[in-house]
C-alpha positions as CSV (number, residue, x, y, z in Angstrom):
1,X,-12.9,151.9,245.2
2,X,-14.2,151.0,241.8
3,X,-15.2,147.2,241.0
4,X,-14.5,146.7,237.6
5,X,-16.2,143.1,235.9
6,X,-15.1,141.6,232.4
7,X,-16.2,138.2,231.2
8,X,-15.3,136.0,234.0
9,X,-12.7,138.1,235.5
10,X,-13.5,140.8,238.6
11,X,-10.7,143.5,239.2
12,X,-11.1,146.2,241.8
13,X,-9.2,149.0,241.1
14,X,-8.8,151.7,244.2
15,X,-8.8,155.3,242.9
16,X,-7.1,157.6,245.0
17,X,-8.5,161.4,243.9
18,X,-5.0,162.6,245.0
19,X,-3.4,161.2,242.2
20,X,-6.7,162.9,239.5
21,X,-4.3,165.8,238.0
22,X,-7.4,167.2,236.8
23,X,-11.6,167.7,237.8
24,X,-12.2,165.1,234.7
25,X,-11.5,161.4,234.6
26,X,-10.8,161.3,231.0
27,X,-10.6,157.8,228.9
28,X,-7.0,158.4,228.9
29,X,-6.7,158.6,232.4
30,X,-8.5,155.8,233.0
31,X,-7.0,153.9,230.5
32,X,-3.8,155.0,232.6
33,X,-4.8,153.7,235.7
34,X,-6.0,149.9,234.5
35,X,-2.3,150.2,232.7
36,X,-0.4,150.9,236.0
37,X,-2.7,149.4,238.6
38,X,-3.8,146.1,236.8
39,X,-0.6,145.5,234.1
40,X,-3.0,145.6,231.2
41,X,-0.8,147.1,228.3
42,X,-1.9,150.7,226.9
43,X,-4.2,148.8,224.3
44,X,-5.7,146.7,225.9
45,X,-6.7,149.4,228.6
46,X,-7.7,152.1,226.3
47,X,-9.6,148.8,224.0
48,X,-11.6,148.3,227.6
49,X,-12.4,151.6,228.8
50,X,-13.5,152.0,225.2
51,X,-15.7,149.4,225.1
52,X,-16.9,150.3,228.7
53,X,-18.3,153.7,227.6
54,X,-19.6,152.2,224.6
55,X,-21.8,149.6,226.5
56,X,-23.9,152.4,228.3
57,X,-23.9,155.0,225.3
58,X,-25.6,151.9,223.2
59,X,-27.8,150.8,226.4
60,X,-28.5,154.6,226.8
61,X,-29.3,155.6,222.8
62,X,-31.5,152.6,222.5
63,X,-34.1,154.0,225.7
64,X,-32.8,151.5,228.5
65,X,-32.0,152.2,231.7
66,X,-28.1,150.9,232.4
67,X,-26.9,150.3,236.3
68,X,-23.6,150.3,237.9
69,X,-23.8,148.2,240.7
70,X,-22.6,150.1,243.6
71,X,-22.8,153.7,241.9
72,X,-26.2,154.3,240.0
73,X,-28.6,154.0,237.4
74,X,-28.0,156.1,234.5
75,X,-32.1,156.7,232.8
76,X,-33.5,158.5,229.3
77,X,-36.0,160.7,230.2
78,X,-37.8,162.6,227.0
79,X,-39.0,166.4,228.3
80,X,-41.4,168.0,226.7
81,X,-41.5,171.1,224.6
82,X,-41.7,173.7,226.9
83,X,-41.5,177.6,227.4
84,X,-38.5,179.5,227.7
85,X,-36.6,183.1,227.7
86,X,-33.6,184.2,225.4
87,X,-31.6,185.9,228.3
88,X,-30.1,188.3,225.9
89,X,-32.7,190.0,224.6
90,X,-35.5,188.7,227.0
91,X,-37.6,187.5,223.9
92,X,-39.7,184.2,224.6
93,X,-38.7,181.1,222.6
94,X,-39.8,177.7,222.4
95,X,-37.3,175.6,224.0
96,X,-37.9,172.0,222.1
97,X,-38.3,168.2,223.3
98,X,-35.4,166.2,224.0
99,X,-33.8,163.5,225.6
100,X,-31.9,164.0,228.9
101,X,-29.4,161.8,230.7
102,X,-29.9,161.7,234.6
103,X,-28.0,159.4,236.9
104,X,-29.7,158.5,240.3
105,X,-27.0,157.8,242.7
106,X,-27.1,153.9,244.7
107,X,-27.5,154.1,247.6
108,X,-24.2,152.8,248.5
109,X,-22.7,155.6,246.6
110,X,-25.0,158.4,248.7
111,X,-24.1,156.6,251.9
112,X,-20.1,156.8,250.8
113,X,-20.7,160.6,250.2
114,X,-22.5,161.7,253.2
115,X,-20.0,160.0,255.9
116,X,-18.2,162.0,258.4
């Protein structure tokens, strides 16, 4: 089940993974489901799901951490330059610093996962 908030309204929308065609959950697919499972029309679904993903990429670009209530914290971490290996021609490289994206799962979500 996925709890969806916007402004002062709450939807819950159940997602049944039987009805996933595919190992994704695209935008459109999403966008799909608020269409047929909450009457939004096409635009206004794609608009929110849109605006969803835009929230945490902005949150996420700026350094903060964003949480899901009931699925996870999504967290910048900066790695450090580090050693590395060209698996081609076994020559060592420097692999450079970056930014990662990790998601630590709630612990709601873990417990959902790990039942019988």
């Amino acid at each position: 089940m996925l709890s969806i908030a916007s402004g002062c309204h709450n939807f819950v929308m159940e997602i049944s993974i039987d009805t996933i065609d595919t190992t994704a959950l695209t935008k459109a697919k999403l966008s799909e489901m608020l269409f047929e499972q909450l009457g939004l029309n096409m635009r206004e679904a794609r608009d929110f799901v849109d605006a969803f993903y835009e929230e945490i990429s902005k949150g996420l670009i700026s350094g903060h951490e964003v949480k899901i209530a009931g699925f996870g914290n999504f967290e910048v971490h900066n790695k450090s330059a580090r050693p590395g290996r060209n698996p081609r021609t076994g020559k060592e490289v420097t692999i450079p610093p970056r930014r990662v994206v990790t998601l630590k799962a709630s612990g709601q979500l873990k417990a959902q996962v790990n039942k019988d």
